[in-house]
N, C-alpha and C positions, 0 to 999 in steps of 0.2 A: 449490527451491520453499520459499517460508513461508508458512506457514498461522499464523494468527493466534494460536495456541497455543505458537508457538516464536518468533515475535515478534522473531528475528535472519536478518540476511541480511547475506553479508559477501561483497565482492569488492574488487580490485585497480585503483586509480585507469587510466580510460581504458577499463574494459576495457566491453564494450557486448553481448557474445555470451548475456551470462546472464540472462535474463527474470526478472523477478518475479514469483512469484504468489502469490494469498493466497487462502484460503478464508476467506468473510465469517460472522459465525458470531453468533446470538444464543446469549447468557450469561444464566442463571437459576439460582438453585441449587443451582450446582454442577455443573450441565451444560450442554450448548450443541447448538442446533442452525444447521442450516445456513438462509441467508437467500436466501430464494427470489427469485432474479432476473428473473424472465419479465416483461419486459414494462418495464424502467426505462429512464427518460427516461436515467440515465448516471450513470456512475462515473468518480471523477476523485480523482486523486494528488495528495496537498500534502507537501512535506518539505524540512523545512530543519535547517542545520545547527543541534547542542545550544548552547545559548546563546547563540544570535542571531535576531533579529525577520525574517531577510528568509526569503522562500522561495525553496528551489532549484528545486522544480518548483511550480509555483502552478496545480494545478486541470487538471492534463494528463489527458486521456482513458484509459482503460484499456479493454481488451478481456475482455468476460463472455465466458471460454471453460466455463464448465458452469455455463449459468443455476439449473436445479434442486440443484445443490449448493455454490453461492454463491462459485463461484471465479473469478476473476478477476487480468487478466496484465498488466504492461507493458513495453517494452522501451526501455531506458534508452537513449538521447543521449550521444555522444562530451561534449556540454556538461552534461549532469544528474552526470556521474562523472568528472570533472576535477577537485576540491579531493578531496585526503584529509579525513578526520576523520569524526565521530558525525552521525550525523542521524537525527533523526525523521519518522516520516511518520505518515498518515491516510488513510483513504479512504474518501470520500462520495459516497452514493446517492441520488439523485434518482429515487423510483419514479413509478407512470403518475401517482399521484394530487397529483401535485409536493411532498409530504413527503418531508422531508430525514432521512435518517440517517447518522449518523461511524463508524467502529472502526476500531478496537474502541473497544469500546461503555463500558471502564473508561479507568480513567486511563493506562491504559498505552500505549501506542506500539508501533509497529513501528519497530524501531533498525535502520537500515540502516548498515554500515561499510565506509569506503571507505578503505583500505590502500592508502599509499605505497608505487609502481613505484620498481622499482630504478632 
């Protein structure tokens, strides 16, 4: 599991069995709460490799599995986890009122790493 606070998620090229999930969280403060999902138009994965323009996944659907505490899953494709190397990703909320939100919500990323099979 990563949640938006630990911001790493590492697995083994090819492999498909390990879900992602993230809890979606607004940042204030110095504290964060959780982003209440009830009711959005949809959630969608973008991540591509570090230092390259294309995406690996462009805007694929994710599953809100606990709307009231903002978490949300995907499960990755034989073809999302076929190149090794750093990637970043995002994920974007379309709620009822079709206002857009990203996170995390700073500069940061969720660095997804995909380790070379023996």
């Amino acid at each position: 599991m990563v949640k938006i606070a630990d911001l790493n998620f590492n697995l083994k090229q090819g492999d498909t069995h390990k879900d992602l999930t993230v809890a979606l969280k607004h940042q204030s403060s110095g504290t964060s709460s959780a982003v209440d999902l009830d009711g959005v138009k949809s959630v969608k994965l973008y991540m591509k490799k570090r230092n390259s323009l294309e995406k690996k996944i462009d805007g694929e659907t994710m599953t809100v599995t606990d709307a009231t505490n903002g978490y949300v899953g995907y499960s990755f494709s034989a073809s999302d986890v076929d190149t090794p190397g750093i990637y970043d990703a995002e994920v974007e909320v379309v709620f009822s009122d079709d206002s857009i939100e990203t996170f995390p919500e700073t500069l940061d990323r969720i660095v997804i790493n995909i380790y070379e099979e023996l």
